[in-house]
C-alpha positions in Angstrom: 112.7 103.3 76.9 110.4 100.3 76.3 112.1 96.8 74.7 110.9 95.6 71.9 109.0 92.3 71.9 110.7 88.9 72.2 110.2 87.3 68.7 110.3 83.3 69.3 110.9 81.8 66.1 109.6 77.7 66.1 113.0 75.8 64.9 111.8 74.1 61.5 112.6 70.0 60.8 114.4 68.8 58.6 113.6 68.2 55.3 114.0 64.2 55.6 111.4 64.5 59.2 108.7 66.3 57.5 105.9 63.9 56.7 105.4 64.0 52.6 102.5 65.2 51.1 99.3 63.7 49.6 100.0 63.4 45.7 97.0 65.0 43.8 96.7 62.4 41.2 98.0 58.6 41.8 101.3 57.8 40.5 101.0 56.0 37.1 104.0 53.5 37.7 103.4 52.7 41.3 101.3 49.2 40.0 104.9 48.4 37.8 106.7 49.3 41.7 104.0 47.0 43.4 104.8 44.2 40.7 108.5 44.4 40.5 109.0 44.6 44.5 106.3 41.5 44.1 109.1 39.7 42.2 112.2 40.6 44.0 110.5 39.2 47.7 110.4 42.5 49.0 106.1 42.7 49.5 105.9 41.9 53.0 108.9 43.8 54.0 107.6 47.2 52.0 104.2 46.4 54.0 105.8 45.9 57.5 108.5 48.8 57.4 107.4 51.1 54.6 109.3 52.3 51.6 111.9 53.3 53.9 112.9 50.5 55.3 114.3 49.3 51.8 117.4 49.2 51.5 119.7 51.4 49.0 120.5 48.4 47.5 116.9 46.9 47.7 115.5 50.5 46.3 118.0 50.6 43.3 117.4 47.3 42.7 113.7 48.2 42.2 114.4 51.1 40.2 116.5 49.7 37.9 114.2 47.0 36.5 112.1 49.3 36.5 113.8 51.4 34.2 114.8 48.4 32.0 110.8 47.6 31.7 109.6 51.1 30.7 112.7 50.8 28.1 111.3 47.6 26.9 107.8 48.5 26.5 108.9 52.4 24.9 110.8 50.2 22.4 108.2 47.6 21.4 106.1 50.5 21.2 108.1 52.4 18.9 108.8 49.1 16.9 105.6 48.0 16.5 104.4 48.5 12.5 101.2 50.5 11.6 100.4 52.3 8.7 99.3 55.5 10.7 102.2 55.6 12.2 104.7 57.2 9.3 101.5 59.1 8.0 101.3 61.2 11.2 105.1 62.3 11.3 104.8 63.1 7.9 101.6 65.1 7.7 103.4 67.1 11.1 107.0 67.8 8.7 104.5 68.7 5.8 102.8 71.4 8.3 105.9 72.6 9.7 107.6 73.1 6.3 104.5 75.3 5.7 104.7 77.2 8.4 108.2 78.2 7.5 
């Protein structure tokens, strides 16, 4: 009776040892990263050790001001007077009571 063949199955890595991919388009907020890391000191080590070599408290550090900033600027934004502004909600609620 013949054996059936040996099937050698290549052990996968681990998720945290497999090298990222490319992104297909450039991260919009990696300039705000770059500026922020740029204020805290932390430049030279990002560009000697990577991202990784941040540590937790450096990285959440980073992305906490970060958040705080995009807050900031959503809320000036939604602040900021125009007369186009109330017109467009308006004109949507006008449309969507039409459609009902």
């Amino acid at each position: 009776m013949a054996r059936p063949p040996v099937v050698v199955r290549r052990r996968q890595r681990p998720r945290w040892q497999v090298p990222p991919s490319l992104p297909s388009r450039p991260d919009p907020l990696y300039p705000l990263k770059i500026k922020i890391v740029l204020d805290l000191g932390l430049l030279e080590k990002v560009r000697r050790e990577g991202w990784g070599g941040l540590t937790s408290a450096e990285s959440g550090r980073v992305g906490g001001l970060m958040t705080k900033r995009l807050k900031g600027a959503r809320q000036a934004l939604r602040l900021r007077p125009g007369p186009a502004r109330g017109m467009a909600g308006d004109a949507v609620n006008d449309m969507r009571a039409q459609t009902k």
